[in-house]
C-alpha positions as a Markdown table, in Angstrom:
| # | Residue | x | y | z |
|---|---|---|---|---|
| 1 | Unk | 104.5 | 100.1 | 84.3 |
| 2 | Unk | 102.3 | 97.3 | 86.0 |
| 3 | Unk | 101.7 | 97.7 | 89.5 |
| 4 | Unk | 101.9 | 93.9 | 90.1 |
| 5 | Unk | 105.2 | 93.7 | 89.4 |
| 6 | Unk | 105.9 | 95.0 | 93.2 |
| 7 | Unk | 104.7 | 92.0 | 96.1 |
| 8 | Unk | 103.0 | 92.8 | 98.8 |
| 9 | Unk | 103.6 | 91.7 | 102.7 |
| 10 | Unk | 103.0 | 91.7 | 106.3 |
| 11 | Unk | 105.0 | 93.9 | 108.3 |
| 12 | Unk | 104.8 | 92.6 | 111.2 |
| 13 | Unk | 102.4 | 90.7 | 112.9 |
| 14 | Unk | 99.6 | 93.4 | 113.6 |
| 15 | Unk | 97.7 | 93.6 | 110.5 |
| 16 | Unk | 99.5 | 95.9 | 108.3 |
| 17 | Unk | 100.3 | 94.7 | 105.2 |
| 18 | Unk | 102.5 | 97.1 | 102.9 |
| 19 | Unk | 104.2 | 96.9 | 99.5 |
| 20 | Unk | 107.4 | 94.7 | 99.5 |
| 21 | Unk | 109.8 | 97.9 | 98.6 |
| 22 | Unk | 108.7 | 100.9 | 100.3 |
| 23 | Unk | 109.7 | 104.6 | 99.4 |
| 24 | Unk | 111.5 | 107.1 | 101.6 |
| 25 | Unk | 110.6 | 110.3 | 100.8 |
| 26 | Unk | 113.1 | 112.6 | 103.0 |
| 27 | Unk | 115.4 | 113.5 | 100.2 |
| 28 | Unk | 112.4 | 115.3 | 97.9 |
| 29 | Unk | 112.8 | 118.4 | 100.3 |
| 30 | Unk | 116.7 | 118.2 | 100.8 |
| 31 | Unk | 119.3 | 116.4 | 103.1 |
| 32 | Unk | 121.8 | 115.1 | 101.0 |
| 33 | Unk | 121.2 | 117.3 | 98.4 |
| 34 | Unk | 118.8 | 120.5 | 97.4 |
| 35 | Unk | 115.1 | 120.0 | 97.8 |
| 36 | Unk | 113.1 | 119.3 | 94.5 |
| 37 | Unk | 110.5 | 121.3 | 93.3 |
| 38 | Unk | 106.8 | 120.8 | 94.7 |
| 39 | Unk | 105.3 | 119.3 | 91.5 |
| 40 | Unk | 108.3 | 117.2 | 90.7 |
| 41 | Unk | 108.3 | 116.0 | 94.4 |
| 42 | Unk | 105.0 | 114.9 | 93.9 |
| 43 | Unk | 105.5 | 113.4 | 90.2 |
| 44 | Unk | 108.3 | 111.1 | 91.9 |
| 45 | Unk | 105.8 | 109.5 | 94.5 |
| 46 | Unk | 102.8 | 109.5 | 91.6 |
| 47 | Unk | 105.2 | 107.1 | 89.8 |
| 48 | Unk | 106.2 | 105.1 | 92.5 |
| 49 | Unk | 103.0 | 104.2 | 93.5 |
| 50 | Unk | 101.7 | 103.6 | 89.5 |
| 51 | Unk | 104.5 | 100.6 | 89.8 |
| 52 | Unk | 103.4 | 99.2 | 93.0 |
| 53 | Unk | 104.7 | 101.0 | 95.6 |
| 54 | Unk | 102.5 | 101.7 | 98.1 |
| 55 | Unk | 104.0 | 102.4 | 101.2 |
| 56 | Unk | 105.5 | 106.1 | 101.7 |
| 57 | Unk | 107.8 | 107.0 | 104.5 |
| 58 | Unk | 108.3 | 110.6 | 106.0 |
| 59 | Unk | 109.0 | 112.6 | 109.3 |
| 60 | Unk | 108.0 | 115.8 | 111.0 |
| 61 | Unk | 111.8 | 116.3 | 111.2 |
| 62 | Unk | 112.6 | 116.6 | 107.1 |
| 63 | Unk | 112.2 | 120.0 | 106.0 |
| 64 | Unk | 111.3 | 120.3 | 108.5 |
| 65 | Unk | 107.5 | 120.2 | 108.1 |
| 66 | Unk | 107.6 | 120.8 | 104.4 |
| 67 | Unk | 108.2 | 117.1 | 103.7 |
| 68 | Unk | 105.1 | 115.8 | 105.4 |
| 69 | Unk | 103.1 | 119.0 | 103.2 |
| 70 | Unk | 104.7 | 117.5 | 100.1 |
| 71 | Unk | 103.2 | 114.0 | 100.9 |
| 72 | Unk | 100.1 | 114.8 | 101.5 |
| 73 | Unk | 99.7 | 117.1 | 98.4 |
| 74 | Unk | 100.8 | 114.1 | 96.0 |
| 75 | Unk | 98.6 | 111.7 | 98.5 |
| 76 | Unk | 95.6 | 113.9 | 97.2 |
| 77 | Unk | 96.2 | 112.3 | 93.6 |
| 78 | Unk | 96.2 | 108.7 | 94.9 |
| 79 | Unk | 93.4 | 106.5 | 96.5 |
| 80 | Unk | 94.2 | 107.2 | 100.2 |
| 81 | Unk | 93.4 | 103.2 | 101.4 |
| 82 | Unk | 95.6 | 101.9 | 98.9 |
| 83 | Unk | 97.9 | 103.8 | 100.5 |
| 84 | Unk | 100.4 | 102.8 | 103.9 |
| 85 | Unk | 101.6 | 106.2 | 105.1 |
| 86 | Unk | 104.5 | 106.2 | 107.5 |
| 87 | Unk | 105.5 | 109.4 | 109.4 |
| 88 | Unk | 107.6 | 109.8 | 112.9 |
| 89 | Unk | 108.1 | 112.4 | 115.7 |
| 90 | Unk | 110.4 | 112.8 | 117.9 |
| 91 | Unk | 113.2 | 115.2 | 116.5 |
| 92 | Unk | 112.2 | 118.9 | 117.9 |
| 93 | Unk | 115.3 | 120.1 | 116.2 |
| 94 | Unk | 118.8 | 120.9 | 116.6 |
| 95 | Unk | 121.2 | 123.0 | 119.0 |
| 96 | Unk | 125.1 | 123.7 | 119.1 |
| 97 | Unk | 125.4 | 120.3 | 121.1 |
| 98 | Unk | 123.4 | 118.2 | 118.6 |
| 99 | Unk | 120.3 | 116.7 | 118.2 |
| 100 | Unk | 116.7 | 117.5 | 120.3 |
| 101 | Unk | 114.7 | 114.4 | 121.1 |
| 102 | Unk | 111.6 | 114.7 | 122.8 |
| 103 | Unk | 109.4 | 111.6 | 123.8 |
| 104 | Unk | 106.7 | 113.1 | 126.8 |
| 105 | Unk | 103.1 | 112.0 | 126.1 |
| 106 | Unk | 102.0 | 115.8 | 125.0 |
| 107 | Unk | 104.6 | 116.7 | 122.4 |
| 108 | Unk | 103.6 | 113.2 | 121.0 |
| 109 | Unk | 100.3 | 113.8 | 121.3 |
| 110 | Unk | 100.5 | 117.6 | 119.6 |
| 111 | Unk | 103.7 | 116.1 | 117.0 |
| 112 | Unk | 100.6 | 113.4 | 115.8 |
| 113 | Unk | 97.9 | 116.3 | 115.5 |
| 114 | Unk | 100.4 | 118.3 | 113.5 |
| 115 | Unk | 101.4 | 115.8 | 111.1 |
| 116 | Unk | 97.6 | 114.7 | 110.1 |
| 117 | Unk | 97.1 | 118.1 | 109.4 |
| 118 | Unk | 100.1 | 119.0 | 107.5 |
| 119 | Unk | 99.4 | 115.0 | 105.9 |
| 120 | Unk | 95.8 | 116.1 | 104.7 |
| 121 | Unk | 94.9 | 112.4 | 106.5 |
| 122 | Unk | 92.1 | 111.4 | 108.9 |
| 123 | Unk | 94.7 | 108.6 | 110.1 |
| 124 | Unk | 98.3 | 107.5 | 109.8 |
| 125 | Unk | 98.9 | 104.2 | 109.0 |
| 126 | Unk | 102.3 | 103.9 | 110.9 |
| 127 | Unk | 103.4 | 106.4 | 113.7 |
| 128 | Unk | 107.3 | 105.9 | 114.6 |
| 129 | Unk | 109.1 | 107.3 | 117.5 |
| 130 | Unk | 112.0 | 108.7 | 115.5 |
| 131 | Unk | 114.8 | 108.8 | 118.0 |
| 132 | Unk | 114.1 | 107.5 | 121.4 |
| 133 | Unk | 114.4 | 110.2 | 124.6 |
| 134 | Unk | 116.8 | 109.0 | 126.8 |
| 135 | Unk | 115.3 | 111.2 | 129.5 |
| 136 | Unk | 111.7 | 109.7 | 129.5 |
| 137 | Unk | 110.6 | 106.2 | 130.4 |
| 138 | Unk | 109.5 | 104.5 | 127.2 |
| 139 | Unk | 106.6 | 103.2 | 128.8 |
| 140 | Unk | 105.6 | 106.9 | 129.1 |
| 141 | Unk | 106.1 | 107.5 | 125.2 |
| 142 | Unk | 104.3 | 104.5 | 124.3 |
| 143 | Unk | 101.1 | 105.0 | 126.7 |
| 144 | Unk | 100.6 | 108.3 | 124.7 |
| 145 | Unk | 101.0 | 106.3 | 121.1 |
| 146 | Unk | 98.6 | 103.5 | 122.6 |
| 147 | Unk | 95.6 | 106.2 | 123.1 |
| 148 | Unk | 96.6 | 107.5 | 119.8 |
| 149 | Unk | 95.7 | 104.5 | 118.3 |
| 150 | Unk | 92.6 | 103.6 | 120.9 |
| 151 | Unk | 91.2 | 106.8 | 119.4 |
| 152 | Unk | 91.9 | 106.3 | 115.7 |
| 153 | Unk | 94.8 | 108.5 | 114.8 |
| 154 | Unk | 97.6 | 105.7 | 114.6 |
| 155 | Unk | 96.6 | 102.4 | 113.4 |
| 156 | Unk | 100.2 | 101.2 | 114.2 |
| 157 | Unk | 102.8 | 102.4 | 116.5 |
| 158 | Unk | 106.9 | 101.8 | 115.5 |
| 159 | Unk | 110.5 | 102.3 | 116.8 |
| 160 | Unk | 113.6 | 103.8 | 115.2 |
| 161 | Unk | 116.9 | 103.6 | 116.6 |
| 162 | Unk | 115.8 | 101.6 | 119.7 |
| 163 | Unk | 117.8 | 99.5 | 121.5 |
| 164 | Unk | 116.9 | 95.9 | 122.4 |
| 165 | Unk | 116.2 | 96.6 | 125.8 |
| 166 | Unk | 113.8 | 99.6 | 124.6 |
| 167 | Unk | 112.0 | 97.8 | 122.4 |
| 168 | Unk | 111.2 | 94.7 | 124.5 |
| 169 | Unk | 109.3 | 97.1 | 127.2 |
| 170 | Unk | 107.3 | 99.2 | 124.4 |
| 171 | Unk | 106.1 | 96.3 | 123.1 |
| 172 | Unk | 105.1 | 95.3 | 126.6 |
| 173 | Unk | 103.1 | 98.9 | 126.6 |
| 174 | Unk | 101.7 | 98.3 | 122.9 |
| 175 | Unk | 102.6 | 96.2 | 120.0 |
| 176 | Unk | 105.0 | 97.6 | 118.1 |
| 177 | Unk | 104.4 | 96.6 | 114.6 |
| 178 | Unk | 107.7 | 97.8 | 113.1 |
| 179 | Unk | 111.9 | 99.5 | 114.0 |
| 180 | Unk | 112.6 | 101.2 | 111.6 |
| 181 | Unk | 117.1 | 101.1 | 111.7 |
| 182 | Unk | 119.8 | 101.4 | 109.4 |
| 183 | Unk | 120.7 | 98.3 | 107.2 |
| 184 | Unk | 122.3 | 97.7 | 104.4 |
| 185 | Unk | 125.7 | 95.5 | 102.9 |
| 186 | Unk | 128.0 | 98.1 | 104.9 |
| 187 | Unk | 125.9 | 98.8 | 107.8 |
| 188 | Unk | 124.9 | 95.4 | 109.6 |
| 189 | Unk | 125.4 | 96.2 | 113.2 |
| 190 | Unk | 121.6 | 95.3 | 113.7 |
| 191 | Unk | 121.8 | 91.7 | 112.6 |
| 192 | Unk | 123.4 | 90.1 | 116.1 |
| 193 | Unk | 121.0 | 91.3 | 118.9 |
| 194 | Unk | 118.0 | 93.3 | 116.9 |
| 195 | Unk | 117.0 | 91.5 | 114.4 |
| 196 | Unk | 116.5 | 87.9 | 116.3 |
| 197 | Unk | 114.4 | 90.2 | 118.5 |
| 198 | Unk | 111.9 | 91.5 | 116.4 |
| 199 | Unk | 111.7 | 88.0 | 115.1 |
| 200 | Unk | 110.9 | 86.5 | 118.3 |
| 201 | Unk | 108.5 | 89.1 | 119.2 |
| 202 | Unk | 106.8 | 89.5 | 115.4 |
| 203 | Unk | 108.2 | 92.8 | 114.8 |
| 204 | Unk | 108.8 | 94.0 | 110.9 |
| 205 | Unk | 111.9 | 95.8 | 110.2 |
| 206 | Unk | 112.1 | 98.6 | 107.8 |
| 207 | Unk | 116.1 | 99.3 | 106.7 |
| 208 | Unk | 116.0 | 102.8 | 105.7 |
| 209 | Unk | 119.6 | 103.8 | 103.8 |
| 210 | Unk | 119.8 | 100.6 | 102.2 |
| 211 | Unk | 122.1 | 101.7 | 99.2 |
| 212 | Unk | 124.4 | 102.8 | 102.3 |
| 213 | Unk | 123.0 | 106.5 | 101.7 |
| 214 | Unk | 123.4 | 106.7 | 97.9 |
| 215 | Unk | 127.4 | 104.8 | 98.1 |
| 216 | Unk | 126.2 | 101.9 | 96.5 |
| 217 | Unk | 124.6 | 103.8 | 94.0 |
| 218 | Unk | 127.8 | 105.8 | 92.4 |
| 219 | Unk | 127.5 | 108.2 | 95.0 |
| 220 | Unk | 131.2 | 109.2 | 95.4 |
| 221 | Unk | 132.5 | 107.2 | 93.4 |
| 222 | Unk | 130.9 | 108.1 | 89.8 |
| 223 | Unk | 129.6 | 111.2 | 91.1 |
| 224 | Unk | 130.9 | 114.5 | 93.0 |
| 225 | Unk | 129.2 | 115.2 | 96.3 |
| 226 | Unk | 128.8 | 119.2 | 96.3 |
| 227 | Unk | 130.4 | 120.2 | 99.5 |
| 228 | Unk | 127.1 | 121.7 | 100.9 |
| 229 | Unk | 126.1 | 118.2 | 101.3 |
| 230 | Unk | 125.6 | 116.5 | 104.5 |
| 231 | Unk | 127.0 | 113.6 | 103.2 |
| 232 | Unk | 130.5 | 115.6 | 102.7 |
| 233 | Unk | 130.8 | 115.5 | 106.6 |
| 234 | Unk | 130.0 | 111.7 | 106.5 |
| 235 | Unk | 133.1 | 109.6 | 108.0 |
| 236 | Unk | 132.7 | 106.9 | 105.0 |
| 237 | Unk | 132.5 | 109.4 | 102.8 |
| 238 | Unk | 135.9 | 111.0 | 103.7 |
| 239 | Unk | 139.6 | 111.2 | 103.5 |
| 240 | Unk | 141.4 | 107.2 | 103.8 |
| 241 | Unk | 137.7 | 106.1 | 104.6 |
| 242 | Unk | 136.3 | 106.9 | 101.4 |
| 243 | Unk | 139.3 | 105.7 | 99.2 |
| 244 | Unk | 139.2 | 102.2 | 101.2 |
| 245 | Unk | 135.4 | 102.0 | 100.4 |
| 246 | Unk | 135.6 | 102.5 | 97.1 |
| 247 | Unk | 137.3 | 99.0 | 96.9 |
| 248 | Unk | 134.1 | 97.6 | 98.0 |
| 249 | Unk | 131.7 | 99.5 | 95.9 |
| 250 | Unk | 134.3 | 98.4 | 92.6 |
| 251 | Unk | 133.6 | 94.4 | 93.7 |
| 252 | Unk | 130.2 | 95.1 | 94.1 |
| 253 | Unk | 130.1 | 96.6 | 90.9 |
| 254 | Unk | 132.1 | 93.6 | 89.0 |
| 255 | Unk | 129.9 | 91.3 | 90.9 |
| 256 | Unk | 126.6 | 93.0 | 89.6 |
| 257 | Unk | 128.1 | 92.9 | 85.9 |
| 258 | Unk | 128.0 | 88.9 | 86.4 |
| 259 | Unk | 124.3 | 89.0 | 87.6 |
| 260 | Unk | 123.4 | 91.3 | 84.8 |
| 261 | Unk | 122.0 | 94.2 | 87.0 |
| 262 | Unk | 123.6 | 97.6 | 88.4 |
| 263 | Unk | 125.2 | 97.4 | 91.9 |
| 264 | Unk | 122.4 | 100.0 | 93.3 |
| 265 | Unk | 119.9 | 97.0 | 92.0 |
| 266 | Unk | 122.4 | 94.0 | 93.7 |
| 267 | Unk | 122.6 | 96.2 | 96.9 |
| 268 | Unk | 119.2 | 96.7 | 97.2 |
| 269 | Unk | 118.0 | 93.0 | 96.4 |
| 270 | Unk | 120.4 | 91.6 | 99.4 |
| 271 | Unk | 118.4 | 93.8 | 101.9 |
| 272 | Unk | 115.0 | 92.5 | 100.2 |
| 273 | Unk | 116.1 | 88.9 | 100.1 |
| 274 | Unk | 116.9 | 89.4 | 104.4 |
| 275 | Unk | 113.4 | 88.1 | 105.1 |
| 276 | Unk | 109.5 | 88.7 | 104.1 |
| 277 | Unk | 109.3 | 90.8 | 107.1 |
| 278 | Unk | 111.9 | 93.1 | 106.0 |
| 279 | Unk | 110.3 | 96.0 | 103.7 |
| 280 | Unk | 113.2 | 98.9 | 102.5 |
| 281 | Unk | 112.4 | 102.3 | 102.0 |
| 282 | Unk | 115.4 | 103.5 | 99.3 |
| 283 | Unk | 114.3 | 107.4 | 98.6 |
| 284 | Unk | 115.5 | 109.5 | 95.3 |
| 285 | Unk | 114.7 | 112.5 | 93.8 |
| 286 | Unk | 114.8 | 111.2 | 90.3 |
| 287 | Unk | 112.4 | 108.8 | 88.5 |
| 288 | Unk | 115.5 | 106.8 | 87.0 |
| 289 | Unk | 116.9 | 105.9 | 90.1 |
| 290 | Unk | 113.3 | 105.0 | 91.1 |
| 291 | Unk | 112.9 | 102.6 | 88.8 |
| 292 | Unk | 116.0 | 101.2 | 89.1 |
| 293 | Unk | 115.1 | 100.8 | 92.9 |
| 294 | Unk | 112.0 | 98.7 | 91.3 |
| 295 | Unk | 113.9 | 96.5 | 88.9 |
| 296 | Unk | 115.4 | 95.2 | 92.2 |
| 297 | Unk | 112.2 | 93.3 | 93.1 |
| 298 | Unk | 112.6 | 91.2 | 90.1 |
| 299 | Unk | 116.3 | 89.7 | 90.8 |
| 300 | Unk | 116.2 | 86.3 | 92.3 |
| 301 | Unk | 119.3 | 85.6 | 94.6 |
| 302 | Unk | 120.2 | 82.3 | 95.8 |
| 303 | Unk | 121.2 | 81.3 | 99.9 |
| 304 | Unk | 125.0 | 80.7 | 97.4 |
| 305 | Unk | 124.3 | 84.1 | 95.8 |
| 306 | Unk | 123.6 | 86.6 | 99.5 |
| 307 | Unk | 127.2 | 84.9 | 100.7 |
| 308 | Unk | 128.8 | 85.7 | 97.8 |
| 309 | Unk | 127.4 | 89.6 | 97.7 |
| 310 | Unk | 128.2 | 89.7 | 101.9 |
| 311 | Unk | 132.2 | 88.4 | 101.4 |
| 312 | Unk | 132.4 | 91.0 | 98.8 |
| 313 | Unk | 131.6 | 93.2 | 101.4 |
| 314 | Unk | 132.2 | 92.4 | 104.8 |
| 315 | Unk | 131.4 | 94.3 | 107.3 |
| 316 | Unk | 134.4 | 94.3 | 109.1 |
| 317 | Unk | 136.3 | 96.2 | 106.3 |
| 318 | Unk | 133.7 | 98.9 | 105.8 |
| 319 | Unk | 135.6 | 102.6 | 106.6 |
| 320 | Unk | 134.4 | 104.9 | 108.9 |
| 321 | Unk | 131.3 | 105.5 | 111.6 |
| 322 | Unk | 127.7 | 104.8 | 110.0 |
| 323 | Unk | 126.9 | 108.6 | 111.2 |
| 324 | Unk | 128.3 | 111.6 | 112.0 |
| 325 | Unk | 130.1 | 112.0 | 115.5 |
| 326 | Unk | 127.4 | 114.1 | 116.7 |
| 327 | Unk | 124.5 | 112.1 | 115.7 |
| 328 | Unk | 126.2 | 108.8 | 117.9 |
| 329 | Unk | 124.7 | 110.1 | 121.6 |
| 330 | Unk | 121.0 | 109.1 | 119.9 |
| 331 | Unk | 122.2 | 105.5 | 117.7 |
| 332 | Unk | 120.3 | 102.7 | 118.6 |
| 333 | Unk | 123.0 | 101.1 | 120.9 |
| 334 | Unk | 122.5 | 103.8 | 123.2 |
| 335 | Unk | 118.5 | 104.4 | 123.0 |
| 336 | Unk | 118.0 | 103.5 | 126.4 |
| 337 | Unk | 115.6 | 105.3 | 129.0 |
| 338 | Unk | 114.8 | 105.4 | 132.7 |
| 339 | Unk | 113.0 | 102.4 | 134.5 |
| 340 | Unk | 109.5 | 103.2 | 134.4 |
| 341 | Unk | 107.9 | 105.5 | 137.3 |
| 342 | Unk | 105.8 | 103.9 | 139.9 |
| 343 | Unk | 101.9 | 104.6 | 138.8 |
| 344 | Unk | 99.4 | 105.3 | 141.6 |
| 345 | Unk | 95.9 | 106.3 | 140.6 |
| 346 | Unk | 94.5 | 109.2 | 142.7 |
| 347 | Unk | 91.8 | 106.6 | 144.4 |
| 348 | Unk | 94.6 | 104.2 | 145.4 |
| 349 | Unk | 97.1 | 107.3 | 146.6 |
| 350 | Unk | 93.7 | 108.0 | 149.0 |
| 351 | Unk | 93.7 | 104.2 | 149.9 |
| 352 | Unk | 97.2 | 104.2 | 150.8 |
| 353 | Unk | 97.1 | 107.2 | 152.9 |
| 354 | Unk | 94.5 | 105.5 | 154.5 |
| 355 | Unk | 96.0 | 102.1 | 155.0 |
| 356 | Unk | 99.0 | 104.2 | 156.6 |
| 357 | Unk | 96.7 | 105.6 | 158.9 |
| 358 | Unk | 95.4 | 102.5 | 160.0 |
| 359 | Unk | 98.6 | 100.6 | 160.3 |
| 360 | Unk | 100.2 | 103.7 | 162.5 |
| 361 | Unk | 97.2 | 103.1 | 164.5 |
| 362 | Unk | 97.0 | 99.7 | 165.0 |
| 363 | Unk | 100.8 | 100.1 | 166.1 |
| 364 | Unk | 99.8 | 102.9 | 168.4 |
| 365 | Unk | 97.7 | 100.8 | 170.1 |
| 366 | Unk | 99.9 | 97.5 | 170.0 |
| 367 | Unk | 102.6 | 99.6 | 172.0 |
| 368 | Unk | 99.7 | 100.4 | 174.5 |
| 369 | Unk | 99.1 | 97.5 | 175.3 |
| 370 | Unk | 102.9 | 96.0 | 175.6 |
| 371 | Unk | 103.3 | 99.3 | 178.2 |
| 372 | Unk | 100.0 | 98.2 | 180.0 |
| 373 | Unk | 101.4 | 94.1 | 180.0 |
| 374 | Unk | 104.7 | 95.3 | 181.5 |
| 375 | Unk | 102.8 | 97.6 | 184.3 |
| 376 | Unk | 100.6 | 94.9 | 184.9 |
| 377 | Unk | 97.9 | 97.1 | 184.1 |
| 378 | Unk | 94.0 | 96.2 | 183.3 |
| 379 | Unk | 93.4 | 96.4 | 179.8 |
């Protein structure tokens, strides 16, 4: 398999250039299904990147840890500067009432430390904020990333699941090369308010489920989904929702017989034909679907061609939340933080003290001399 075969791009407007399709690597150590073994883990991202791809996407969160380890192993095999490495922090976990998010400058700072080690890298190409801490002003969360990247660590700071509002005052902090959100023919939420934003401000977007987490592949529709799946809790994967989806994946599925491809191949080429700034990150655990993910690349779709794929799915029929009700408190429409806390150095907090001092005195002495005017007093 060439390795040409697979552009490459900007994402962004920072510097970092990346291969056209990326590769999501969170399902090699389990999510939606059981984790692969080490060495096949690491033969899946040795293949990907012998056809081009080059730009590998993980998380302290998937494991968690032992996805990150997995990476860096099979990164060992490959020539690390031909090589965009993509990892996030963010997640500290879970509880009985849902997801942890942490975004202080010193978890960010230790998250980063952790993951180079764990990554086996002297740098990390692209460092995401995975979910954004509702409790912490982002300015706060990017200052941290900033010196990360003023000492080396980071060569490029992202977003994912940030709201409009959220990214507008990061990039104000630090350019934020990439937002990394859900997109795909079923999801499109993104496309009225935060895509025309990263546009304007030269952001690249990065759609990660872009075969709608495996749907537009056969995923519950030609295949079971074992019940310990997290996907069997999915809303779009349930009940009335699921049977009413299947309807679009069948017209996707007559519509990628007429352009001679499988519908995981048409799905995928929509979200690559959104833009040269936009760079998917489809994940599998199985070289087939890998290179099915690749023959996408090659298809050629038309301005005529994207309408006719979007009617046959439009959005407003798709079934069901895009995540699971306890995930919505940390979705991207509500990624919003606290206005950003006044900053006073400790030189100017001594110069204001002063200043006070002098004003109360200068008022002091401004009521003396009224008293002494009204007394008729000499001054």
């Amino acid at each position: 398999m060439e390795r040409s075969q697979i552009p490459r791009v900007k994402l962004g407007t920072q510097g970092l250039e990346v291969s056209k399709l990326g590769f999501g690597c969170m399902g090699l150590t389990g999510v939606y299904n059981a984790p692969v073994a080490e060495e096949d883990g690491v033969a899946v991202v040795r293949h990907a990147f012998d056809a081009g791809v080059t730009f590998f996407d993980t998380a302290d969160a998937y494991g968690p840890h032992t996805n990150e380890v997995l990476l860096g192993k099979a990164l060992k095999q490959l020539p690390r500067e031909k090589v965009q490495v993509a990892t996030k922090c963010g997640i500290a976990g879970f509880d009985a009432n849902g997801m942890l998010v942490k975004g202080t400058p010193d978890y960010v700072r230790a998250c980063c430390e952790a993951s180079l080690e764990r990554l086996a890298v002297d740098y990390i190409d692209l460092y995401y904020q995975h979910r954004i801490d509702q409790s912490v002003p982002i300015e706060e969360t990017m200052g941290e990333l900033k010196k990360l990247v003023e000492e080396g660590k980071v060569k490029y700071v992202g977003l994912s699941e940030a709201s409009a509002d959220t990214i507008r005052r990061a990039h104000a902090v630090h350019p934020i090369t990439a937002v990394e959100m859900e997109w795909s023919l079923w999801t499109r939420d993104i496309e009225e308010e935060i895509i025309p934003l990263c546009r304007e401000l030269g952001v690249g977007i990065v759609p990660y489920s872009p075969l709608g987490r495996g749907f537009f592949a056969g995923r519950a529709t030609v295949q079971s989904i074992p019940s310990e799946s997290l996907l069997s809790k999915h809303p779009r994967y349930n009940g009335e929702n699921l049977e009413k989806n299947k309807i679009l994946y069948t017209r996707l599925e007559e519509l990628a017989a007429k352009y001679g491809c499988s519908p995981a191949q048409l799905a995928l080429s929509w979200v690559l034909h959104q833009g040269d700034d936009v760079v998917p990150i489809p994940g599998t655990t199985k070289v087939k679907n890998l290179d099915d993910n690749i023959g996408a690349v090659k298809i050629k779709l038309s301005k005529e061609d994207l309408k006719e794929i979007s009617a046959a799915v439009p959005a407003g029929e798709v079934a069901g939340s895009r995540v699971i009700g306890v995930l919505e408190p940390y979705s991207w429409r509500v990624a919003n933080t606290p206005p950003p806390k006044p900053f006073t150095p400790s030189c100017c907090r001594t110069c204001a003290t002063s200043r006070l001092l002098v004003s109360w005195d200068l008022k002091v002495q401004q009521e003396t001399a009224n008293k002494r005017r009204q007394l008729e007093l000499p001054k």
